[in-house]
N, C-alpha and C positions, 0 to 999 in steps of 0.2 A: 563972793558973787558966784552965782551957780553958774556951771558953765553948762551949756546946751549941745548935745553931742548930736550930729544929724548924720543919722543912720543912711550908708551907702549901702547902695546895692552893689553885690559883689556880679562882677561882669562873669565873672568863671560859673558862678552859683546855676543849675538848670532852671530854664525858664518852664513854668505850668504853661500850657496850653490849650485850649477850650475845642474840644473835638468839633467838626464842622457839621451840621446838622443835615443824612442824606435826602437827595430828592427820591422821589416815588416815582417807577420807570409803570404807566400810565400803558402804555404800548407792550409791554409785555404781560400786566393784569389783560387786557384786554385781546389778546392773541389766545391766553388760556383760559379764558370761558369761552372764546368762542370755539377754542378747540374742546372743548369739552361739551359744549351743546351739539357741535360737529358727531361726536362721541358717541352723546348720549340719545341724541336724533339715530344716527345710523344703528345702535344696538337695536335703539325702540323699534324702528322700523323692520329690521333683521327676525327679530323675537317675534313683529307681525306676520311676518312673511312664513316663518319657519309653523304658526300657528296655520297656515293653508296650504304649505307646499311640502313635498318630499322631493328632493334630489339627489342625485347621485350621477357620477361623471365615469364610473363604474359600467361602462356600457357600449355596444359595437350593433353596428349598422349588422345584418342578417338577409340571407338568402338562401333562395335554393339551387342548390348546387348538383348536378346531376354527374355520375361518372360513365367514364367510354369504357366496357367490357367487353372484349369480345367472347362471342360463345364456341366460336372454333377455335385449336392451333393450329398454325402454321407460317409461312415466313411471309413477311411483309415485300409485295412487291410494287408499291404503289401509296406515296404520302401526298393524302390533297389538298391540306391544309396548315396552315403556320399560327406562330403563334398570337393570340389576341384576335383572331379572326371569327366573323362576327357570321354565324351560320343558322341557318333554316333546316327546319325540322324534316329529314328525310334527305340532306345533301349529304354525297357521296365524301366519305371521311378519309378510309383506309383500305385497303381490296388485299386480300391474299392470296399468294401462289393454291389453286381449284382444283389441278390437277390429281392429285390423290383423289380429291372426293369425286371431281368426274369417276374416276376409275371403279367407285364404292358404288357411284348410281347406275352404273352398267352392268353391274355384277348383279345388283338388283335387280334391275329391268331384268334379267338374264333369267335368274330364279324366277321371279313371277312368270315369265312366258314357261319354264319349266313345270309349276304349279298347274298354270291353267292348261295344259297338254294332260297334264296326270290324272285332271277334273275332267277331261274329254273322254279317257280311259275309263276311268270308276265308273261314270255317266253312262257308257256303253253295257263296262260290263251291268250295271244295276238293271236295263234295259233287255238286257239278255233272260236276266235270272227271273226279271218279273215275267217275259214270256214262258221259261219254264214254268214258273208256277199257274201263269192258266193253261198249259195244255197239261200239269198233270191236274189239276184241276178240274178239266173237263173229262179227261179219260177218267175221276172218279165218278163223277157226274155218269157216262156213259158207262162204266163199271154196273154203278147201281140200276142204272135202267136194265140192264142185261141180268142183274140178280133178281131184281122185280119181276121179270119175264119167266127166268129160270123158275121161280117159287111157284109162281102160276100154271106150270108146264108140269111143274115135279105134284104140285097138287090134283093136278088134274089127271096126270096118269097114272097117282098113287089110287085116287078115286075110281078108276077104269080098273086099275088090278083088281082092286077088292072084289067088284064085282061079276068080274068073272071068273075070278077065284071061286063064291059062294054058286056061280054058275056051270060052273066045269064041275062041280059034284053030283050035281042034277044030269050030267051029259049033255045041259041048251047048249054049249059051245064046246068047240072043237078045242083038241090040246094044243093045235097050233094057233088060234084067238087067245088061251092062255100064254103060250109063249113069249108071243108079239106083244101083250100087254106087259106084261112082265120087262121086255128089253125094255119097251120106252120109260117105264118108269125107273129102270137100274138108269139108261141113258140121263134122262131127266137129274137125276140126280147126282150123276155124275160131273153135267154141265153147273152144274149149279155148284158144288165143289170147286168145280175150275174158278170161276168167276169170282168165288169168297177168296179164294187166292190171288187172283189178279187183282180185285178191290183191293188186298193188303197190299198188294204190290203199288198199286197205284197212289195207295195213300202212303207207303214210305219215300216216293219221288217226291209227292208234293210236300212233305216233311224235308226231305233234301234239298229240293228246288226253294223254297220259304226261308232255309238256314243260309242259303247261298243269299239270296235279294238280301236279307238281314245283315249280312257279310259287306256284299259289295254297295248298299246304302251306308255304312258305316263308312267304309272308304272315301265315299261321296261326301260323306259330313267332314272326312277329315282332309280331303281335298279340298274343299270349298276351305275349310280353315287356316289351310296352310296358305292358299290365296290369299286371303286375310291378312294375313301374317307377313306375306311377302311385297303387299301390297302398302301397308304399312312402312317395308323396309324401305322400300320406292320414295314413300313420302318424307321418311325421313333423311334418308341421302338429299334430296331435292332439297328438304331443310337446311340442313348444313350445309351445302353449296349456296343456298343464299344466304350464308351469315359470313362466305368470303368478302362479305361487300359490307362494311362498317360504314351505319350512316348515323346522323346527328337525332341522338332519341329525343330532340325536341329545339325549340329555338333557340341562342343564346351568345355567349362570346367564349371562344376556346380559349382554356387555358395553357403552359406553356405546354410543348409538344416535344418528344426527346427521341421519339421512333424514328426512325430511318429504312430505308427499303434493303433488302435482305436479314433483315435482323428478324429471329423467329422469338413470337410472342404466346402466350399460354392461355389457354380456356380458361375465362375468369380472373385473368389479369387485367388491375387495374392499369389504365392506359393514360387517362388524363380526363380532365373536367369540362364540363361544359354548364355556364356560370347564366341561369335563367335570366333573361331583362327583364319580365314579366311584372315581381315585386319583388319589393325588398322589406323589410320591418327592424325592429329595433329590439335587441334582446339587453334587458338593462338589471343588475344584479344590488337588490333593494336589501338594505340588514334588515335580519328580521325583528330590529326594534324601530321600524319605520312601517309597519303593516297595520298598525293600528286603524288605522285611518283611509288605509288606501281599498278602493273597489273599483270592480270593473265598468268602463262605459266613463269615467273620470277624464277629464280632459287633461291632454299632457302637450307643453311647448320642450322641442327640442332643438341645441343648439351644437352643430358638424363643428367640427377642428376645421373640415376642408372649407367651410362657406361661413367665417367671422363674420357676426353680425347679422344673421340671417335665420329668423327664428322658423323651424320648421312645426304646424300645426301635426298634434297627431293624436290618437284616443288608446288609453289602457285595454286591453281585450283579453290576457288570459294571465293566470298566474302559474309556474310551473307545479305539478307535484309533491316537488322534492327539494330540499337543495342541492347548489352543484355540488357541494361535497360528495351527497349520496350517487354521484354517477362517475365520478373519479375512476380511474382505473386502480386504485388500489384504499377504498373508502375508510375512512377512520372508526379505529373498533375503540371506543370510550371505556369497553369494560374491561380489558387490558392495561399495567401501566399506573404509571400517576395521571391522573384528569386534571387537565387545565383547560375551563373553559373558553372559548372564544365563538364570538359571534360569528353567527352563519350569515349568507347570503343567501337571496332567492330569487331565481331569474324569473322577468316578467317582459311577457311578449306587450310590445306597445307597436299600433301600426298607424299606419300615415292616412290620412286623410284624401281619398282618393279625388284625382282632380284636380285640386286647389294649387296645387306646387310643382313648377315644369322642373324644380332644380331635386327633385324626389331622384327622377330618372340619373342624375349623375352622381347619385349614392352609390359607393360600392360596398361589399360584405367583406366586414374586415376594419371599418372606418369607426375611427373614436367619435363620442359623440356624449353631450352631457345633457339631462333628462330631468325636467321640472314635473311633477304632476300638480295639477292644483286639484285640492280636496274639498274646495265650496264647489 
């Protein structure tokens, strides 16, 4: 009889086990599409945006800035303003010790009264000289009358000799009617020599008297020039004595102030700023592969660091030149060296919208600021 062997399982032996089938985390499919339509929304939108705007955060609030010069030296005796204070154009700033230049405008005054004495002098003598010249003038004048007369006189007793010459041989007249005709006409022409002499006499006075007036109107020209001259020096001392007085070349808010009274300052030293309220604008620095598209009159919103959330209206208006490289104080030479390109920048003046914005006025120069243009 067969016997029947019932196979045990061996308790030691490893048991198979049927791996558990996982579930599907439903919540996490569903986070990532929606983060990825999030995604793909924000690129699309992004890529729309960037097809009409140009931006760049590359960019500072702008102004004008005016500086304090003085055009005299000398020591400071007098500071009338601090710092940040807020001044009108023609308020008294700084005043310097005057006293020298008093002393420069009296030395003037001084000269020009000496001028115009010296012009009183020339004036006289020119007045002098020209009466010389009409009385020799006139004694030529009366000269020649008296030669006109003599010729007349020598003619007419030349004419009487003759004829009693031709008559004194016949015996009609006596040898003393020749004699007497004979003196007046030696006479006659003896005055008449005289007078050719005195004419040249006469006329080398008024050749002396002519060189004189010539002389002392020269003087007169150069009198009257030196007034000129001195009269000018007048004005200018009186210049510089009003530049002891340092006033505000225009409206605005001073900036810091480091002078002090007795400290001596320099002609053409700069002194410190005076910051216009007038306007301000936005210099913003575009790369040059962002120009495509950009032109002036384009409308541009801009957003201050100092005023989050506060979109400022304003309009594109110039583009610069150049780039700021090319104004650098020491400009890159490409043809030197190994070349490595890099994109340039190009500053563009964008200005505010006049009117619209009371918060325009508490922009200052110098403030970060980020710069949208849109190009529809």
């Amino acid at each position: 009889m067969a016997t029947e062997t019932t196979l045990q399982e061996d308790p030691k032996a490893p048991v198979e086990t049927v791996p558990a089938k996982k579930k599907t985390n439903f919540k996490f499919l569903i986070g990532f599409f929606v983060l990825m339509l999030a995604g793909g929304f924000f690129g699309f939108t992004k890529y729309q945006h960037s097809k009409a705007h140009e931006e760049t955060d590359d960019a500072q609030v702008d102004g004008n800035i005016s500086p304090v010069i003085p055009r005299v030296s000398g020591y400071l005796t007098d500071v009338r303003i601090k710092d940040n204070q807020v001044v009108k154009k023609g308020d008294t700033l700084m005043i310097l010790d005057d006293r020298d230049l008093k002393i420069k405008l009296e030395q003037a005054l001084a000269a020009l009264e000496i001028a115009q004495s010296n012009l009183g002098v020339a004036q006289s003598a020119t007045s002098t000289s020209q009466t010389s010249v009409s009385v020799a003038q006139t004694g030529e004048l009366v000269a020649d009358a008296q030669i006109d007369a003599a010729q007349i006189k020598v003619k007419r007793t030349s004419d009487d000799y003759l004829r009693y010459a031709n008559l004194i041989q016949d015996h009609s007249v006596t040898q003393q009617q020749y004699d007497q005709a004979l003196a007046e006409k030696q006479t006659a022409e003896k005055q008449l020599q005289i007078l050719l002499e005195q004419r040249k006499t006469a006329a080398a006075q008024t050749n002396v008297a002519a060189s004189q007036s010539r002389t002392t109107g020269q003087q007169t020209h150069v009198a009257n020039a030196t007034i000129h001259q001195r009269q000018a020096d007048v004005d200018a001392a009186k210049l510089n004595l009003s530049y002891t007085v340092i006033t505000a070349p225009t409206d605005g808010t001073i900036s810091k102030v480091s002078m002090q009274p007795g400290q001596y300052i320099q002609q053409g030293q700069s002194l410190f700023n005076v910051v216009l309220s007038n306007e301000v604008w936005v210099v913003a620095n575009f790369k040059e592969t962002q120009f495509d598209k950009m032109r002036i009159g384009q409308k541009v919103t801009i957003s201050a660091d100092a005023f989050p959330g506060h979109p400022f209206e304003a309009t594109l208006t110039s583009f610069s030149p150049a780039t700021g490289s090319r104004f650098a104080l020491l400009p890159p030479d490409n043809a030197s060296g190994n070349f490595v390109k890099t994109v340039q920048r190009l500053p563009v003046k964008i200005e505010f919208k006049g009117g619209t914005d009371p918060l325009v006025k508490e922009l200052r120069p110098g403030m970060n600021v980020a710069v949208d243009v849109h190009l529809n």
